[in-house]
C-alpha positions in Angstrom: 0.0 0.0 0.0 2.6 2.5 0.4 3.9 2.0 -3.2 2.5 5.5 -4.6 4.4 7.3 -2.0 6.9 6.5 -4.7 5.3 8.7 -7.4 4.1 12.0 -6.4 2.0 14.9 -8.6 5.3 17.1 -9.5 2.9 19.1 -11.0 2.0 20.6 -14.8 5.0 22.8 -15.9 4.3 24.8 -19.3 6.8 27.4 -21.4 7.0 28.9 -23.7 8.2 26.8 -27.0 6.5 23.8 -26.1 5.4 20.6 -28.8 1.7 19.2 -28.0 3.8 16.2 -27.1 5.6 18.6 -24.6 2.5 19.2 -23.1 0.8 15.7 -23.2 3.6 14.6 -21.4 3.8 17.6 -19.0 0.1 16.3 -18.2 1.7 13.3 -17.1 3.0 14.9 -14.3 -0.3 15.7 -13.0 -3.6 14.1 -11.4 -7.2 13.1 -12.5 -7.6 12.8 -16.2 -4.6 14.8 -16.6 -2.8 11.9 -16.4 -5.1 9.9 -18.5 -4.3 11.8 -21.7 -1.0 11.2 -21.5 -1.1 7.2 -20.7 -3.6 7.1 -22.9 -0.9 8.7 -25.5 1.5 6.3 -24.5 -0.6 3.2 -25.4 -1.6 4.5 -28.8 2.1 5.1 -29.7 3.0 1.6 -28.1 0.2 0.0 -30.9 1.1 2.0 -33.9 4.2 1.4 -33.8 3.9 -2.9 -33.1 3.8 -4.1 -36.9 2.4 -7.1 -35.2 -0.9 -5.3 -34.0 -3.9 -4.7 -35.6 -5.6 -1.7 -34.9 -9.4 -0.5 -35.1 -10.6 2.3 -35.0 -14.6 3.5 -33.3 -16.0 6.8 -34.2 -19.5 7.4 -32.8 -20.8 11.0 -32.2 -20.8 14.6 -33.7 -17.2 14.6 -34.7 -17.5 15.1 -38.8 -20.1 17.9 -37.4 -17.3 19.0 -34.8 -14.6 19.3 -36.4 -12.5 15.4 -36.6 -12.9 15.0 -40.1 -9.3 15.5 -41.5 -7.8 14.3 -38.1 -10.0 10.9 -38.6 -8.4 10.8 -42.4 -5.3 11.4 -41.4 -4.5 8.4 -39.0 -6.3 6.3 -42.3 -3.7 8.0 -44.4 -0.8 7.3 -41.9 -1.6 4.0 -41.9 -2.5 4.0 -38.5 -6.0 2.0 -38.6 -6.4 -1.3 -40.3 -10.6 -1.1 -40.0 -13.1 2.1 -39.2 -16.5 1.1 -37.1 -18.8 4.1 -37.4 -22.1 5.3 -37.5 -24.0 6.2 -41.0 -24.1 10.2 -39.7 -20.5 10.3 -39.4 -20.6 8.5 -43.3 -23.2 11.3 -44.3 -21.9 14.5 -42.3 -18.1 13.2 -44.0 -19.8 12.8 -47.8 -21.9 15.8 -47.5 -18.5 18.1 -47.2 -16.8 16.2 -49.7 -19.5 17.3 -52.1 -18.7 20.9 -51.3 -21.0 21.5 -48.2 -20.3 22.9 -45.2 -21.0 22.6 -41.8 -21.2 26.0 -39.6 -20.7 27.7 -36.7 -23.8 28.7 -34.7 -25.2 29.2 -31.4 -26.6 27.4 -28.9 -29.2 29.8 -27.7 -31.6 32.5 -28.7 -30.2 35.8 -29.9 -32.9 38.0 -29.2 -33.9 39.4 -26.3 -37.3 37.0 -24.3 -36.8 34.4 -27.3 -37.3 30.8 -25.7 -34.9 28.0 -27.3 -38.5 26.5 -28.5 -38.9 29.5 -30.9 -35.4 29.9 -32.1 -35.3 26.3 -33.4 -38.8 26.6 -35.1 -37.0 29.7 -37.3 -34.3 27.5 -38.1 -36.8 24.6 -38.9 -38.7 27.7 -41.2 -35.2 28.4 -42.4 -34.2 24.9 -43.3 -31.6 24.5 -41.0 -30.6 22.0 -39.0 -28.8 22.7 -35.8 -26.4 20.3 -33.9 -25.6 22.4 -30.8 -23.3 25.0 -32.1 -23.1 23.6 -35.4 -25.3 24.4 -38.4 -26.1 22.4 -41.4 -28.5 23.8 -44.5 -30.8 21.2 -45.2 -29.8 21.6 -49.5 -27.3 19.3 -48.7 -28.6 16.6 -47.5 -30.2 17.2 -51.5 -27.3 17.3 -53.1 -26.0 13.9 -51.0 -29.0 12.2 -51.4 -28.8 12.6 -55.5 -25.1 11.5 -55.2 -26.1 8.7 -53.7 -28.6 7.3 -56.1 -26.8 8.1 -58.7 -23.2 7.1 -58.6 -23.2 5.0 -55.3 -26.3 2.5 -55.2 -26.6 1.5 -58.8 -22.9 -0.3 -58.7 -24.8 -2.5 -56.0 -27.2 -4.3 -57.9 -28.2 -7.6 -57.7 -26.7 -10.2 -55.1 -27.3 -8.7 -51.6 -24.0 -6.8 -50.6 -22.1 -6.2 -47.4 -22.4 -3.0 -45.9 -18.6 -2.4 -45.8 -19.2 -2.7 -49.6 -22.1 0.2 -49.7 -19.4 2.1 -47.5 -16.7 0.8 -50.0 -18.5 2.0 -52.8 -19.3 5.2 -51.4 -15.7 6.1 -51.1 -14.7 5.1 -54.5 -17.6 7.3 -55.5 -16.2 10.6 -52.9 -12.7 9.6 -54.0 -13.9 9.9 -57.9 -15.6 13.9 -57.1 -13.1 15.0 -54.4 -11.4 17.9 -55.4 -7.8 17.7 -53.7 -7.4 16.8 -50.0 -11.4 16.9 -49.9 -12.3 13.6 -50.1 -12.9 13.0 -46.3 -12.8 9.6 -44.2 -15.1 7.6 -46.6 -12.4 8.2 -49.7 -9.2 8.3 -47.9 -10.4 4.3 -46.6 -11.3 3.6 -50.1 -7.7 4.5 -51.4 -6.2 3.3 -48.3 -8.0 -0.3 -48.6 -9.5 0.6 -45.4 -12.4 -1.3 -44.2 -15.3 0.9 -42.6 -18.2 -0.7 -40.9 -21.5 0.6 -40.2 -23.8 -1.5 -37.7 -26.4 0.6 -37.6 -26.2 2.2 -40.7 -30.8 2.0 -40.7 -29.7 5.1 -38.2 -29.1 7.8 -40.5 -30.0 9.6 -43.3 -27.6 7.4 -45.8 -29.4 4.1 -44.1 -32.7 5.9 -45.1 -31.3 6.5 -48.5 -30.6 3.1 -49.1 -33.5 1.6 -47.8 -36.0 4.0 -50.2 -33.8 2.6 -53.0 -34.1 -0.5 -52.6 -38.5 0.1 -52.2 -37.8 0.4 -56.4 -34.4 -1.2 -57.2 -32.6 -4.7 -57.1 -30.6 -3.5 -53.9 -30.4 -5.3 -50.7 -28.0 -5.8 -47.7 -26.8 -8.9 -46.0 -25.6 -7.3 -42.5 -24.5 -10.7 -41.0 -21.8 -10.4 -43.6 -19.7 -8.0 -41.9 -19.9 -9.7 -38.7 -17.2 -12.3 -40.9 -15.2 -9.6 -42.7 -14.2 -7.6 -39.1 -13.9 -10.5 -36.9 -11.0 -12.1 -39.5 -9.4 -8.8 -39.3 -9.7 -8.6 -35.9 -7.9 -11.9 -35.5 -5.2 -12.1 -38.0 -2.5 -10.1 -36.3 -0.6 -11.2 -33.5 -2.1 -8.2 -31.1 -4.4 -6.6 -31.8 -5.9 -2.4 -30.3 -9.1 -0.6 -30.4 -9.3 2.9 -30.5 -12.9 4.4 -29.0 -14.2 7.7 -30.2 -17.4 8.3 -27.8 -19.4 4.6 -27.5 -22.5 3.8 -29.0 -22.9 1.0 -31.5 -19.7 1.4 -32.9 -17.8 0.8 -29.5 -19.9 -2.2 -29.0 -19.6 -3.8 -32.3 -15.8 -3.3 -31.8 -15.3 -5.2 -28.8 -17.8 -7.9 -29.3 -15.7 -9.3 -31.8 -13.3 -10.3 -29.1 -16.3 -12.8 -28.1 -15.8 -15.3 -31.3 -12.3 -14.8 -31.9 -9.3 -16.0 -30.4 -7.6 -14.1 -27.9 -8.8 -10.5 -26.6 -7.8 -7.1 -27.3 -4.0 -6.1 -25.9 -4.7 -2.3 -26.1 -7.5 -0.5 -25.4 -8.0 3.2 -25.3 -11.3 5.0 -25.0 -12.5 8.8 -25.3 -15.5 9.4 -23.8 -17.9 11.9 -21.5 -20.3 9.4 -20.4 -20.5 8.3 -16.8 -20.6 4.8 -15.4 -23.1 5.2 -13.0 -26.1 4.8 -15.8 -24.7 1.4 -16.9 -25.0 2.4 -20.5 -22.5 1.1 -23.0 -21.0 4.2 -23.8 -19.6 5.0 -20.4 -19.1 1.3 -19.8 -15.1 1.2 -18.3 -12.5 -1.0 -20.5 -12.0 -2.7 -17.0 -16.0 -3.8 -17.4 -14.8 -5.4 -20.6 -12.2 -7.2 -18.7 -15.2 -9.4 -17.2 -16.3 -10.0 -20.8 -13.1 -11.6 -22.2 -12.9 -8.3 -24.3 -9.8 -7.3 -23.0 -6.6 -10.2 -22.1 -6.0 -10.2 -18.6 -2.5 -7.8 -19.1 -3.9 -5.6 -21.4 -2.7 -2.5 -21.2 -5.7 0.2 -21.3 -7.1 4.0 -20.7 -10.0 5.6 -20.1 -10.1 9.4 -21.0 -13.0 11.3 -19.9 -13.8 14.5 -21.5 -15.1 16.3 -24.9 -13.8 14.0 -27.2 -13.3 17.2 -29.9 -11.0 18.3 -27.6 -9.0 14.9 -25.9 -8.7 13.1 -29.1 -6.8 16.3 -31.4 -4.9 16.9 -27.9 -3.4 13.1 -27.5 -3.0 12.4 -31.3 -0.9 15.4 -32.2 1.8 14.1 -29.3 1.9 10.9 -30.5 2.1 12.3 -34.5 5.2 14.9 -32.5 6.5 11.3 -31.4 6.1 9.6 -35.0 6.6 11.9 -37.3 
């Protein structure tokens, strides 16, 4: 018990001149979740660079809509992330700017004086705008993404029921085929990176609704139970294997359950997150929970950092891109 009388909180020391890794491991130094971003940086770098570990990567929540959308790309274009399980927004918010939208910054509350939230989101619904938090997003391009999609996406898929990594395969090729320079987003940058993504709940978004009014009048179906083999072979052919968790959701589950039907458990585990454990809800569910699954192996090393995601995730992967580069 009196082991930690050996490692005191020295404290958080910054100057002037400093990398993010600087900082990250400056946070080190300090207590709380501190200290979580910069073990959690440590574990990462430990993966990445392991040729002999596989690594996937979870993205659930507003972070195409936030602001991740190049950083997600660019750990796919480093070569970083040998599979992507995500939600259909993220696929959608990520397509709609590769087609030239925008996403944009808003507010969070009325702007005039005695307005009630209520009222202020009613003139954006008479507006056509559609507000996530602080973010805004016209409604014209979910028009322009659903044409795209019915015309240069789901017509390749006719016939045979497909995969939904192939819908989400085929939706890169087609981003990758209108991206205009370093604009062709997470969807293309997998595509050209033979780059898996997965989408279990892909019904949950506006690309899921998409395809399913396609298929009311075309020869289009999907087999989901078919990417249930495609990820858990990937999951299992490298000696070690990581998983990365942006926020929870379906995408963190369908991550880890793989661990369930193949052999061995995950050897790295880092999750980003702001949910509690208390509710018992997936997302906030602690890697150490997993541990009672068979998710995780027994010496595992793992790290839970709580916070705004948009924030924790930009902060720990530009140390350990200072420590790769």
């Amino acid at each position: 018990m009196d082991d930690f009388r050996d490692d005191p909180i020295e404290g958080i020391r910054v100057r002037p001149g400093m990398t993010v890794d600087d900082l990250v491991r400056q946070l080190g130094h300090g207590g709380i979740n501190a200290s979580s971003v910069a073990r959690a940086a440590d574990i990462i770098e430990t993966m990445i660079e392991d040729e002999d570990c596989t690594v996937l990567l979870s993205v659930a929540g507003p972070m195409v809509p936030g602001g991740l959308r190049q950083l997600i790309s660019g750990l796919i274009e480093a070569g970083w992330v040998d599979a992507l399980i995500t939600t259909g927004a993220t696929l959608t918010h990520d397509t709609i700017e590769t087609l030239g939208g925008h996403h944009h910054h808003g507010s969070e509350h009325p702007i005039e004086p005695g307005q009630s939230h209520r009222d202020y989101d009613e003139q954006l619904r008479e507006a056509s705008i559609d507000r996530i938090y602080n973010v805004y997003l016209p409604q014209e391009h979910f028009a322009t993404f659903e044409a795209h999609l019915w015309e240069h996406v789901l017509p390749s898929l006719h016939g045979d029921p497909v995969s939904i990594a192939e819908l989400t395969a085929a939706l890169g090729e087609a981003n990758a085929a209108v991206a205009d320079g370093d604009a062709g987003g997470i969807a293309a940058t997998a595509y050209e990176h033979d780059v898996p993504v997965f989408c279990p709940a892909v019904q949950d978004s506006i690309l899921g609704l998409q395809a399913w009014l396609y298929s009311r009048t075309h020869d289009f179906s999907i087999d989901a139970l078919r990417d249930m083999t495609d990820l858990t072979e990937i999951a299992a052919r490298g000696e070690r294997s990581g998983a990365i968790l942006v926020a929870g959701g379906v995408p963190k589950n369908f991550t880890l359950q793989t661990k369930l039907v193949t052999p061995g458990a995950y050897d790295f585990a880092v999750q980003f997150t702001m949910d509690p454990e208390a509710t018992g809800g997936l997302s906030g569910a602690s890697l150490d929970e997993a541990r009672s699954w068979g998710k995780l192996d027994p010496d595992a090393q793992n790290e839970t950092v709580f916070g705004d995601a948009l924030i924790t995730v930009p902060l720990t992967f530009a140390a350990v891109f200072d420590r790769l580069e």
